[in-house]
C-alpha positions as a printed Julia matrix, in Angstrom:
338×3 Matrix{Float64}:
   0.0     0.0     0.0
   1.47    3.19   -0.37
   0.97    6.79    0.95
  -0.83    7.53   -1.73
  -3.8     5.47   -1.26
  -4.25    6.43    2.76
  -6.56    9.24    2.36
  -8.88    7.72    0.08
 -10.19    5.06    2.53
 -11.02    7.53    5.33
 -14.36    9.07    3.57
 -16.22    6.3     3.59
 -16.97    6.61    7.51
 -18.23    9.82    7.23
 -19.83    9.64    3.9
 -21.99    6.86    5.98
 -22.42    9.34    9.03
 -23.8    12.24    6.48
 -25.87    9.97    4.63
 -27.34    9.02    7.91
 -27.8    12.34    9.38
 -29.29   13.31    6.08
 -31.67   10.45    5.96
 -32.6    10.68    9.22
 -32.98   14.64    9.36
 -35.61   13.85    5.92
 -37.6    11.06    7.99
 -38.03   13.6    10.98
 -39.07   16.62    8.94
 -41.85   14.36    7.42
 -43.04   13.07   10.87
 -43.03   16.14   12.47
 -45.18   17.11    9.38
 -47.45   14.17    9.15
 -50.08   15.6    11.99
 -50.68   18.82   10.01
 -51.39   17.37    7.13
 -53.08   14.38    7.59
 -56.92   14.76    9.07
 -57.57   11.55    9.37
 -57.21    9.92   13.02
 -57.09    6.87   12.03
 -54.45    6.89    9.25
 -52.67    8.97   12.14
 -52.87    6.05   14.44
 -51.38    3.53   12.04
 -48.38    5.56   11.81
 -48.51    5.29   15.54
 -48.58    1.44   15.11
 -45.98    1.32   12.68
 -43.56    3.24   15.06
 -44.06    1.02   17.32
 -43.43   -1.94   14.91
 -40.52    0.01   13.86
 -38.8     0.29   16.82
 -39.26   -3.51   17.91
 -38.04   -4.22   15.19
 -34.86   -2.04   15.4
 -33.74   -3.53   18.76
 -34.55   -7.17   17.29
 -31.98   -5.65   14.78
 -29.41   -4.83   16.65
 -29.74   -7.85   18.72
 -29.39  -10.55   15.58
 -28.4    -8.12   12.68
 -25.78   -6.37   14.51
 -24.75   -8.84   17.55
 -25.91  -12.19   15.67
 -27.77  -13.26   18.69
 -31.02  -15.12   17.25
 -33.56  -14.03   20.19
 -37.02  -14.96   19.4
 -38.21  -12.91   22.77
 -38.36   -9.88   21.62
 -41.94   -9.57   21.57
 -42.22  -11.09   25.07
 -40.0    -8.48   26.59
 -42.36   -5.71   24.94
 -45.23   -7.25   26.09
 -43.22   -7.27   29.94
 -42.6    -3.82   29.55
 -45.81   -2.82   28.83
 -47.36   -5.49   31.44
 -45.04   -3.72   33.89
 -46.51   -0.42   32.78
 -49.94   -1.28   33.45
 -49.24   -3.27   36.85
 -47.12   -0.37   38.44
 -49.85    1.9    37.62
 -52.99   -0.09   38.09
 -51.4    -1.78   41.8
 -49.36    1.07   43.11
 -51.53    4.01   41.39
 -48.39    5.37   39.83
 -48.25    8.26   37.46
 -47.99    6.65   33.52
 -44.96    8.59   32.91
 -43.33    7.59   36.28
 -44.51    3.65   35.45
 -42.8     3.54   31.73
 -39.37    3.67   32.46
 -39.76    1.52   35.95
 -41.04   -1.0    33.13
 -38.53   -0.69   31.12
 -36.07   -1.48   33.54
 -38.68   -4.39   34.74
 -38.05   -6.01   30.97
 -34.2    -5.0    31.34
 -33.77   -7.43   34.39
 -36.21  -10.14   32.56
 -34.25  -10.21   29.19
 -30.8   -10.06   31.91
 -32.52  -13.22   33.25
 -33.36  -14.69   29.73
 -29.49  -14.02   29.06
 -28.09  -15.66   31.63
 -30.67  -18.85   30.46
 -29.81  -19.0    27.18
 -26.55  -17.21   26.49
 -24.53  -19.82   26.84
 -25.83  -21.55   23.78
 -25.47  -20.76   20.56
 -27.25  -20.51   16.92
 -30.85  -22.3    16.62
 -30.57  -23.26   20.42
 -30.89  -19.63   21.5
 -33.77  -19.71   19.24
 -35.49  -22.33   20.42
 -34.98  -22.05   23.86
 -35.93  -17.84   23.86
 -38.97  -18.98   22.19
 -40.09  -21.52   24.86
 -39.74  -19.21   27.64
 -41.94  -16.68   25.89
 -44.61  -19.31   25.4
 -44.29  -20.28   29.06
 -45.02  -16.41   30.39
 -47.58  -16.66   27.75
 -49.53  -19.59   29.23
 -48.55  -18.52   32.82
 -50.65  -15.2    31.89
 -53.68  -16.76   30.11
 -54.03  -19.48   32.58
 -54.04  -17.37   35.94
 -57.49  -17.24   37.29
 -56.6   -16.99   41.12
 -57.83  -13.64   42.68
 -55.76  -11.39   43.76
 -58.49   -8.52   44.62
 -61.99   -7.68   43.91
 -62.69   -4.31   42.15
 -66.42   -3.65   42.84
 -68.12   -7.1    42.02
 -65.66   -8.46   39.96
 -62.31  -10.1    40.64
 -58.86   -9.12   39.22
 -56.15  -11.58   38.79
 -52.58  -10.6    39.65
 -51.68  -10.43   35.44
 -55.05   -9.93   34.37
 -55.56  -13.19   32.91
 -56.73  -13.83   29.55
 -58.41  -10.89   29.13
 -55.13   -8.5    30.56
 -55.44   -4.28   32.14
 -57.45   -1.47   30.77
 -57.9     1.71   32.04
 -54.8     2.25   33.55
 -53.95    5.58   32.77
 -52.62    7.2    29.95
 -50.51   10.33   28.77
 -53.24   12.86   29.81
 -53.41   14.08   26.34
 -57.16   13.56   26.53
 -57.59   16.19   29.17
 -55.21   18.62   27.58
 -56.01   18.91   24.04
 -59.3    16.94   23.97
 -60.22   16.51   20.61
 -56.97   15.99   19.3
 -55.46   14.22   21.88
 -53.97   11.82   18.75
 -51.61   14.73   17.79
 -50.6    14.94   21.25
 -50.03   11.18   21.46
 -48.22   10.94   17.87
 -46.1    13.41   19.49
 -44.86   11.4    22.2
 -44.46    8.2    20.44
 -42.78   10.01   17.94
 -40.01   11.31   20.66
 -39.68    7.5    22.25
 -38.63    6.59   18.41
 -36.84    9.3    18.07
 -34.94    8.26   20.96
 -34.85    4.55   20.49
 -33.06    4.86   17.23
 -30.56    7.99   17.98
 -29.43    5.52   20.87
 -29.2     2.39   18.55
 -27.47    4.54   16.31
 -24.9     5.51   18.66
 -24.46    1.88   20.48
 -23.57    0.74   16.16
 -21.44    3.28   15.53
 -19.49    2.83   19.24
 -16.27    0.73   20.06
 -19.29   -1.43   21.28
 -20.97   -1.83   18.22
 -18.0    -3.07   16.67
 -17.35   -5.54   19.49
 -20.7    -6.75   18.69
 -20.28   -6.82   15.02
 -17.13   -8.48   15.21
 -18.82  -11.58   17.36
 -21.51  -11.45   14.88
 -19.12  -12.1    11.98
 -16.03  -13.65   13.37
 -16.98  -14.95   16.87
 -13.25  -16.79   17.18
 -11.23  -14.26   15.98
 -13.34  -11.65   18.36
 -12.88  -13.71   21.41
  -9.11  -13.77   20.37
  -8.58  -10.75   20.54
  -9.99  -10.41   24.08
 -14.02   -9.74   23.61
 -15.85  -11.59   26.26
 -18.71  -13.39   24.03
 -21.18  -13.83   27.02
 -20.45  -10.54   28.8
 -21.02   -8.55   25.55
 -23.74  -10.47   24.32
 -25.72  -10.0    27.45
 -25.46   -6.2    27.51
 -26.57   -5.99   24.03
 -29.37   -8.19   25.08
 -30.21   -5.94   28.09
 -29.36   -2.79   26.27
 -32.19   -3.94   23.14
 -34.54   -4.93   26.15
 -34.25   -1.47   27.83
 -35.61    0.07   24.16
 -38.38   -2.59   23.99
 -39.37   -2.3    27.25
 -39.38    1.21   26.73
 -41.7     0.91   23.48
 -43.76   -1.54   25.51
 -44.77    0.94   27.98
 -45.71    3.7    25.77
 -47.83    1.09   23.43
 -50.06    0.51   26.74
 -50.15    3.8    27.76
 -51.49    5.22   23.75
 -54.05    2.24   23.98
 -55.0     2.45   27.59
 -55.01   -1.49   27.31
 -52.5    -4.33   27.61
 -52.92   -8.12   27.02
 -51.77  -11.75   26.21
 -52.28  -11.25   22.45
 -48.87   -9.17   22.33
 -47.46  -12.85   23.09
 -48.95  -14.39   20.15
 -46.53  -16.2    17.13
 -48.14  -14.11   14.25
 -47.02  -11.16   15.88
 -43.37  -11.98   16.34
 -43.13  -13.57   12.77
 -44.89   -9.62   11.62
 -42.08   -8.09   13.51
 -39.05  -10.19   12.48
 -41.0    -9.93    8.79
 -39.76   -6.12    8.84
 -36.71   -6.24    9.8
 -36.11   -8.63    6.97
 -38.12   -7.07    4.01
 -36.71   -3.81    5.12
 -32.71   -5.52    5.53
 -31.34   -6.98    8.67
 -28.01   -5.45    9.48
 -28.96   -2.07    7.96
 -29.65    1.14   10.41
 -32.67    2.24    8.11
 -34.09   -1.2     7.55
 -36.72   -2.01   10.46
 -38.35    1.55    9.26
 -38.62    0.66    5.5
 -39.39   -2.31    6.19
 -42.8    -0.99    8.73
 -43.61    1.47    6.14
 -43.78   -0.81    3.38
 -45.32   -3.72    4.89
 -47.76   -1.32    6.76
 -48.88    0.29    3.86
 -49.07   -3.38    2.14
 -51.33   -4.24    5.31
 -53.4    -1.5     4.34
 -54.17   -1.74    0.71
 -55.26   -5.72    1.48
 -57.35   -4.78    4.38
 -60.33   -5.81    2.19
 -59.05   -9.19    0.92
 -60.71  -10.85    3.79
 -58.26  -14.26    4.14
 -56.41  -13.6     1.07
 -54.86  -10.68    3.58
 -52.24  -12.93    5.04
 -51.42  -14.75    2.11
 -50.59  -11.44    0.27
 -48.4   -10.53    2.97
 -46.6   -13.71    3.14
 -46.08  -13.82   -0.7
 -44.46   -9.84   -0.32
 -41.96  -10.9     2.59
 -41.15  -14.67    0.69
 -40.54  -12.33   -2.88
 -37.97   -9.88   -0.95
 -36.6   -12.86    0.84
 -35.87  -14.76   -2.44
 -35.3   -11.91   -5.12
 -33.05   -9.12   -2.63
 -31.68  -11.37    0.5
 -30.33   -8.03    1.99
 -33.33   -6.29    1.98
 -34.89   -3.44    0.4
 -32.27   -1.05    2.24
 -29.33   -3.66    1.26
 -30.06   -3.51   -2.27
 -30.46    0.14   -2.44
 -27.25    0.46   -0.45
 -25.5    -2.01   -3.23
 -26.77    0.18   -5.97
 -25.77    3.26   -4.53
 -21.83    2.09   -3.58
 -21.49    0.77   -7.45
 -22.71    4.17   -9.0
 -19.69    6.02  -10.54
C-alpha cells in the first residue's frame, strides 16, 4: 500500500455518518409534518402502530443483525414492559410517565434473566430455547385465574388473565387537548422513536458496536482478541430490552389497554417480517421495512383471508429476489454508482 492510497479510505466513515444524518434529518421533517397534514385519526394512528413496529423491530436488529444473537423474545420483553406499565400503575396508582421507564427497567432485568438462560448456547438453540420461555409467560398469563383482589363485584387476577389491564392511565393528552389528543399522542411516540433509534445509532457506531459486530461475523477471531462473548452479548441483550421495554410501555399507555395477544406467534413472525423485508443489518431497515409492509397491510385490508397470504407472498418475494433487503439492495446500488 502506499501513501498515496491512505486518504482515500477515510471518507467512507463519514460519507456513511452524512448519509445518515441526512436520511434521518428527511424522515423527521416528514413526521413532524405528518399531523398537520393528515386529518384523518385513524391513518394517524397507524403511523402510531408502525412506530411502534418500527422500533421492535430495530432492537430485534441490533440484537441478531448487529450482535448475531437469534432471540425470538423480543416480543415477550415488549409485552413485559408494557405489562409492567400497566401493573405499576394499576397496583401502586403510579403516574404513567413515572410507570414507563420503571417497566422498562422491569423487561431489562427479565431479558438479563433470559441471558443468563440461554446465552450460553449458541445458533438455533438460543432460538429455540428464547422462544419456549416466551410461550411459558404466555400460558402462565392466560391461565391465571386466582384472585388477587376484587374491584367492585368483579375479581382481578394478579396479570389480568386472559383478558389483561385497561384503564390504567394514559398520557393525559385527553384532558389537555381533547379533541386531538392523537396529535398529542403521535407526538410522544414520535419522541420514544426518536430516541430509540438515535441511541441504537450511537451503540452501532461505538467501540461497542464493533465488538458486537465483530462476534456477529467472526466470533473466534473476536474472542481472540480479548471480547468476552457472554459478557457482551448479554449487555446488548439488556441494552435492546431497555428500548423494547421502553416501546412496551408507551404502546399501553397510547391504547390504555395491555394483554396476552402481544405474546402471540403471528405477531413476532410480523415483527421479524420487517426487519427482513426492510434488511437486517442495515440502520434504516426495520423503518422501510414498517412502512412498506404497513402500507401493504393497508391496501389488502379488504381481501378478507387472502390478507395474510398477500403478505406472506411480499416478505417470501424480498426474501428470495433481494436477501439483503430493500435497504441492502439500495445500499449495493448506490456504492457501485460512478
Amino acid at each position: 500500500m502506499t501513501d498515496a492510497s491512505l486518504p482515500a479510505a477515510a471518507p467512507a466513515p463519514r460519507r456513511g455518518i452524512a448519509t445518515d444524518l441526512a436520511v434521518g434529518a428527511l424522515l423527521l421533517a416528514l413526521a413532524i409534518a405528518a399531523p398537520f397534514l393528515i386529518d384523518s385519526r385513524y391513518v394517524l394512528g397507524q403511523i402510531v402502530l408502525a412506530l411502534f413496529w418500527a422500533s421492535v423491530a430495530a432492537q430485534w436488529n441490533l440484537l441478531f443483525g448487529y450482535a448475531g444473537v437469534f432471540s425470538l423474545a423480543q416480543m415477550a420483553i415488549f409485552a413485559v414492559g408494557g405489562y409492567a406499565t400497566a401493573m405499576l400503575a394499576q397496583y401502586l396508582e403510579l403516574s404513567i410517565w413515572a410507570a414507563i421507564p420503571l417497566g422498562a427497567l422491569i423487561a431489562v432485568v427479565f431479558s438479563v434473566i433470559v441471558g443468563l438462560a440461554c446465552l450460553r448456547l449458541q445458533g438455533v438453540y438460543v432460538a429455540l430455547l428464547t422462544l419456549a420461555i416466551a410461550q411459558v409467560l404466555y400460558l402462565l398469563i392466560v391461565t391465571d385465574t386466582a384472585c388477587f383482589r376484587m374491584e367492585g363485584t368483579s375479581c382481578r387476577q394478579f396479570t389480568g388473565g386472559a383478558t389483561g389491564f385497561a384503564r390504567f392511565g394514559d398520557f393525559g393528552m385527553r384532558q389537555l387537548l381533547r379533541g386531538d389528543w392523537m396529535m398529542g399522542n403521535y407526538a410522544i411516540v414520535l419522541c420514544g422513536f426518536v430516541l430509540t433509534m438515535v441511541m441504537s445509532w450511537v451503540i452501532i457506531r461505538s467501540p461497542m458496536g464493533l465488538a458486537f459486530k465483530a462476534l456477529r461475523d467472526n466470533p473466534a477471531y473476536a474472542v481472540a482478541r480479548g471480547v468476552n462473548r457472554f459478557h457482551t452479548q448479554l449487555l446488548v441483550f439488556a441494552l435492546s430490552a431497555f428500548f423494547t421495554g421502553l416501546t412496551g410501555g408507551l404502546y399501553a399507555a397510547h391504547f390504555q389497554a395491555i394483554g396476552p395477544g402481544l405474546f402471540s406467534l403471528s405477531q413476532l413472525l410480523f415483527v421479524i417480517a420487517i426487519a427482513v423485508v426492510g434488511g437486517v443489518g442495515t440502520f434504516w431497515g426495520p423503518v422501510v421495512g414498517a412502512i412498506v409492509l404497513m402500507l401493504a397491510d393497508e391496501f389488502m385490508r379488504e381481501a378478507g383471508e387472502f390478507r395474510t397470504l398477500g403478505l406472506g407472498l411480499i416478505i417470501a418475494a424480498v426474501t428470495v429476489l433481494l436477501p439483503r433487503g430493500l435497504v441492502g439492495k439500495a445500499a449495493d446500488l448506490f456504492r457501485r454508482r460512478p
